[in-house]
N, C-alpha and C positions, 0 to 999 in steps of 0.2 A: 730383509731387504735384498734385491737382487741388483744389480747394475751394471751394465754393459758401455764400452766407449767406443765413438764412431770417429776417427780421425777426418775432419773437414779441410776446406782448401789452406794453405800457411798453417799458421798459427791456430787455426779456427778448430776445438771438437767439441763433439755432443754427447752429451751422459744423459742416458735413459737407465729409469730408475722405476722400480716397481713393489709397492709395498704390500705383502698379505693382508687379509680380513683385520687378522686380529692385532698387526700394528698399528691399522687405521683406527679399530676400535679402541685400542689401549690408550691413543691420541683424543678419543672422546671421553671417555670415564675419567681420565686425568683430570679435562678442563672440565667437566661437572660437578666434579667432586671439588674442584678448587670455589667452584659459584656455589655450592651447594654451603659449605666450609662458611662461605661469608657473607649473602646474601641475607637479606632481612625481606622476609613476603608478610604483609599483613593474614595471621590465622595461625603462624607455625611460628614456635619459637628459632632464631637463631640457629643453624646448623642443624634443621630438623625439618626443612620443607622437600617434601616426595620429588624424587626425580624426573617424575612423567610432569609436573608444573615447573620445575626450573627448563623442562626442555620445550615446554608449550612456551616458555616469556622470552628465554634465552636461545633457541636453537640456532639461527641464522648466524647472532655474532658467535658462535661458540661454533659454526660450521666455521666463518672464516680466519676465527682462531686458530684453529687445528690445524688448515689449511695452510698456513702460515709459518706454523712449529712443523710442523711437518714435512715441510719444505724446507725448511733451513735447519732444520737436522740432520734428513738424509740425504741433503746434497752436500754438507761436509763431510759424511760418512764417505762420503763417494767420490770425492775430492783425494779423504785419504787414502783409498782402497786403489787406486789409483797412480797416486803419488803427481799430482797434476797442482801445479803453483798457477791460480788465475789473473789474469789482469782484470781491473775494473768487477762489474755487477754482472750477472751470467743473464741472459736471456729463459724465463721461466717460461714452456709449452705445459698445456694440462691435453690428456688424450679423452678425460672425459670428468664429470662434476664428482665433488666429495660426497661419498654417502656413509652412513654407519656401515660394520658389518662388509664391507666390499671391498676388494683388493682395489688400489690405486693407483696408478702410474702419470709421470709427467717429462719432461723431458726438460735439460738445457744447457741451453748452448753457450760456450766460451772461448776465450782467446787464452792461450795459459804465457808465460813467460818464455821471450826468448833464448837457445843457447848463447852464452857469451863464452867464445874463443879470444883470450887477446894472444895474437900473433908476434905485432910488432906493437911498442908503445915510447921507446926509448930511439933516439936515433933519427927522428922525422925530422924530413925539412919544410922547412919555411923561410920564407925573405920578410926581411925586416926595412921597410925606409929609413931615410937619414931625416932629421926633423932641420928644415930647412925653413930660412921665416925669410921672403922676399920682402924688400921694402916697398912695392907695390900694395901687400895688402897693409899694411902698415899707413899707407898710403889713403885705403880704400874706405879702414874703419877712420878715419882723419875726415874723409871723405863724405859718410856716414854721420858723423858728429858735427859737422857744418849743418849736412840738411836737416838735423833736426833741433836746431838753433837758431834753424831761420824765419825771417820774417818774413809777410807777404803784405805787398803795397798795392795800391793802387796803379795802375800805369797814366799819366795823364798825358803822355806824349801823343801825337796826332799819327798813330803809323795802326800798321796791322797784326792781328797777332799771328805770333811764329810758334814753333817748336819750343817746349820748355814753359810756356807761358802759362798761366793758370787762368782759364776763361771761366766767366760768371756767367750761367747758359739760363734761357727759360726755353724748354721746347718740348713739344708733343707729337707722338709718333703714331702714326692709325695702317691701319694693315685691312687692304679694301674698302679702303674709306671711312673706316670700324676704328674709333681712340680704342688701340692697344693698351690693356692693361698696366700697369710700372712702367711705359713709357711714356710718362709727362712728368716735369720736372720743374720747378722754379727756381732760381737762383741758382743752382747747380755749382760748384766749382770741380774742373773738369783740366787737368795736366794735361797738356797737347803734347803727345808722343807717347803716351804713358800706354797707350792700347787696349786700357778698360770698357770700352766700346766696339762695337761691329765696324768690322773694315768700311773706311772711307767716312766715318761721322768725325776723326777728328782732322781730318785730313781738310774734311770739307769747312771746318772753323777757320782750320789756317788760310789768314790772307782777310779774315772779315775785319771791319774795323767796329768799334764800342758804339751800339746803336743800330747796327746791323741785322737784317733781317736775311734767311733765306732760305730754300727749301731742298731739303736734298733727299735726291731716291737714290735708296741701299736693298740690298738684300744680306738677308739672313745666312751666315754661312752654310755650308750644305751639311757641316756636321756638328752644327751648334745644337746642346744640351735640350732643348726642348724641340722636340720629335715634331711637331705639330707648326711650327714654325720654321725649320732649318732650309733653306731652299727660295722660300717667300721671300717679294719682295716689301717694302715698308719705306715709306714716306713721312719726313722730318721737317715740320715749321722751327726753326732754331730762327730766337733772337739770342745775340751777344752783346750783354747788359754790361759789363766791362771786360776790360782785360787785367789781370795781376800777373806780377812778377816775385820770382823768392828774391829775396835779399838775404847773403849767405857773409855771414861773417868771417872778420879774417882768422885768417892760421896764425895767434901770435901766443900770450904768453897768458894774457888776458881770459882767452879761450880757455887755458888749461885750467886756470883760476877757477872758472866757472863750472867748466865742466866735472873737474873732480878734486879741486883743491889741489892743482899740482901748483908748483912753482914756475915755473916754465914748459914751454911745450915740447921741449927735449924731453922731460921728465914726462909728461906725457904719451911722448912716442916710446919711452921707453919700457911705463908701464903697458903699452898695447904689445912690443914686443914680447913680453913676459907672460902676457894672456893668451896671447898665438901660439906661443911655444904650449905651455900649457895644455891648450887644446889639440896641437897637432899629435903634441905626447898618447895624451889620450885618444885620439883616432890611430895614431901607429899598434899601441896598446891591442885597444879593441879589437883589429886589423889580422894581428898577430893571432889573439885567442882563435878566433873564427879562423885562421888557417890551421891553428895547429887540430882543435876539432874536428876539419875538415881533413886532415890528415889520418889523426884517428881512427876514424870512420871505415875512410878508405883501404888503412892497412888493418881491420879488425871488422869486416862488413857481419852486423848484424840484420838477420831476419825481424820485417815492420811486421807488429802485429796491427791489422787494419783499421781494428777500433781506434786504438789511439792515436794513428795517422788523423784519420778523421779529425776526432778533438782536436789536438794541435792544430789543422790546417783552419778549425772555426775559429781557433782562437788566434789566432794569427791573422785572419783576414779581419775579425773583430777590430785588434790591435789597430790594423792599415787602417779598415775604415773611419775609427771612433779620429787619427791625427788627420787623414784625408777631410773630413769634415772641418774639422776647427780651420784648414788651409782653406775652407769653404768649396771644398765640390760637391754637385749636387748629388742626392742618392743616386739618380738616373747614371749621372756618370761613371759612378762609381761600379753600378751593378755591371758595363762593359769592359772596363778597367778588370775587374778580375773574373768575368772570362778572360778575358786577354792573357792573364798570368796566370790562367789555372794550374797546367801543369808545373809552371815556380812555385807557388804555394807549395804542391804534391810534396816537388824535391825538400822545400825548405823545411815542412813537416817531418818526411821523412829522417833528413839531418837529423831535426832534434832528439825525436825519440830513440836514433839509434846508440845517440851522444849520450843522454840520458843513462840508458843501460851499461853504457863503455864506462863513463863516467863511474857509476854504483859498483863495477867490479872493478874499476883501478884500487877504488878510495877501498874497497876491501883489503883486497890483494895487497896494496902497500900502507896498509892502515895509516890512511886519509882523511879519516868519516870526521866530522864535526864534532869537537868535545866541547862540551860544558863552560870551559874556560873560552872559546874560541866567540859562544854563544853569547856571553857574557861582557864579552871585550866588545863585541860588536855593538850590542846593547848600548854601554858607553860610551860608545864614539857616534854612536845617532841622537845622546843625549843633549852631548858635548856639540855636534854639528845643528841640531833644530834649537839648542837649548830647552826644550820639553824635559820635564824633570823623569829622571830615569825610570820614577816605580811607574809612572803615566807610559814609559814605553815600554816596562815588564808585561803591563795591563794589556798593554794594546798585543803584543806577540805572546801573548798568554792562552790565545785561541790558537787549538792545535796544528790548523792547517798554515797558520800564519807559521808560526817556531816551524814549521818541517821545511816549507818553501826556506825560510833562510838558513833553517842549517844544511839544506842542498846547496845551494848557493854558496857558503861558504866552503861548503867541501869540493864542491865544483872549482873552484879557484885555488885552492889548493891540490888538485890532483890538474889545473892547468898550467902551475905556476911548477910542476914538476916536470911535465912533460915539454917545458920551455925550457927547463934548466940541464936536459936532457938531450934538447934538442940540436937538430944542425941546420944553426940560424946561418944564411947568407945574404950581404945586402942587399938588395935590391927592390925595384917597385912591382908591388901586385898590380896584376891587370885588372883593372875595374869592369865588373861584368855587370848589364840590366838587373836588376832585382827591383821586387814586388816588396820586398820586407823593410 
């Protein structure tokens, strides 16, 4: 075998690779001799049938046998001749088809592993907020737990509806004189102010009274979600068959009762203060990591290898799209959405991988890595937290790619819970920047 390397743009080289006649051949007579070995042909016993008929039945798959071993034997020859560590699956070129008897050559391309330099790792800084609980939100989840304990009535008073009211709608909307698609509706109930409708449809309820007919011409925003519509205008027969009102219970002791067996609604607030806290803890937490990561990075810049910028950035916009959905925005919108944050994606892929690498030679360097015991602890405590009996969660992280993701993870966390304890934390608030992620 012969083999040459071509150093490509970053990360990227190419190993071409050329084999003489008679290792191509050696690759054939193996795999015959292995069919020939086991093969049952009706006429020939067992281990006894001529080669020129196992290559008349068997030739094609025993070309792309060979093709195959052949392939994946001297490219790791050539890996180690080398001394080249790959990321991912190499890109395999062939310069021309397998034949017996013929020298062979093929090419392929790969990204090999970044150098990791760590420079600085101990010493960074980051600001840390103060967990601060307003009585506003305290207020707001209070706020929250009314409206969804409220009732809704009928309104039989003789007036018009306003803001806040909950209208009972029949109405149908035609675009060119055309009934628009999903715009008819019967009974409808419909929150005035709430904005789930095109500018000027609830606007135009407010002030009808129950038994009310009347027609209102709108137009389609100009950058509303469907392309074919945005801009148009569109015409509304709206009857208002009633009007409802919530009915929002009071703030008393009763309420807490109900809502979560407290005692009182002190006891209540009290419990929401301890859930806020809670959570702010954990968004400060979170907050932290991502700075000190991003510190990292900064003082230790690793070279992207391009491939796996990529991945990450698909699985990451995956990630966006699969919660964006469930929040219900349409595909369409969505596919403008990240243009918009293309190059965020880029950086935020970037990050990871290069966290990733920093991350794998700290946990080295300070021997970090995930042990057995740490795997095991975790195991238990997702037992103990789902209640799922524990050998059901040996089973389930028993697939290999499953056990590596968490014992990254865990060593991730502990090679960040050092670089925190290392760290020069100063109070203060992060500036909150647009992100995609």
């Amino acid at each position: 075998m012969k083999s040459t390397l071509d150093k490509l743009d970053g990360l990227a080289r190419k190993l071409n690779i050329e084999l003489p006649p008679e290792s191509v051949q050696a690759g054939f007579d193996k795999m015959y001799r292995e069919i020939q070995r086991d093969v049952e042909i009706k006429g020939f016993r067992k281990g006894k049938a001529p080669l020129a008929q196992i290559k008349s039945l068997y030739g094609e798959k025993v070309k792309s046998d060979v093709l195959q071993d052949l392939v994946s034997e001297h490219y790791a020859q050539a890996l180690q001749e080398h001394s080249l560590e790959p990321i991912g699956y190499p890109k395999i070129n062939f310069d021309q088809g397998l034949e017996e008897n013929k020298a062979f050559s093929f090419t392929a391309e790969l990204e090999v592993r970044p150098e990791v330099v760590l420079n600085k790792y101990e010493g960074l800084e980051v600001k840390k907020e103060e967990v601060v609980i307003d009585e506003k939100q305290v207020d707001q989840v209070l706020e929250n737990i009314q409206q969804s304990q409220s009732e809704t009535n009928t309104v039989f008073e003789d007036r018009p509806a306003r803001e806040g009211d909950i209208a009972e709608l029949d109405f149908s909307g035609s675009v060119d004189d055309q009934p628009l698609e999903g715009a008819q509706a019967q009974g409808h109930l419909l929150e005035l102010g709430s904005k789930r409708f095109i500018p000027g449809f609830e606007e135009g309820v407010i002030g009808m009274k129950a038994g009310d007919q009347k027609t209102l011409e709108l137009s389609f925003p100009e950058d509303y979600h469907n392309r074919e519509l945005a801009g148009r205008p569109i015409r509304f027969e709206v009857t208002l068959k009633a009007i409802k009102a919530k009915s929002l219970p009071d703030l008393n002791d009763e309420l807490a009762k109900k809502v979560g067996g407290f005692e009182t609604l002190e006891a209540l607030k009290e419990d929401i203060r301890k859930d806020l806290a809670q959570r702010e803890e954990k968004r400060v937490r979170d907050e932290l990591r991502n700075q000190i990561i991003k510190a990292l990075v900064q003082a230790n810049p690793v070279e992207v290898p391009e491939g796996l910028k990529q991945e990450q950035k698909e699985m990451i916009i995956e990630d966006v799209r699969k919660r964006m959905a469930d929040q219900g925005l349409p595909p369409e919108e969505f596919e403008e959405y990240k243009r918009k944050w293309d190059s965020d994606f880029n950086d935020s892929a970037a990050l990871m991988v290069q966290s990733t690498f920093l991350v794998d030679a700290l946990a080295q360097k300070l021997q970090l890595n995930a042990t057995h015991e740490d795997l095991n602890q975790r195991l238990q405590e997702y037992a103990q937290q789902t209640g799922i009996e524990l050998e059901r969660i040996r089973e389930f992280y028993g697939e290999q790619n499953r056990m590596s993701r968490l014992a990254f993870q865990i060593t991730e966390e502990k090679v960040v819970n050092y670089l925190l304890d290392k760290a020069q934390i100063t109070p203060g608030k992060v500036e909150a920047s647009p992100s995609p992620v």
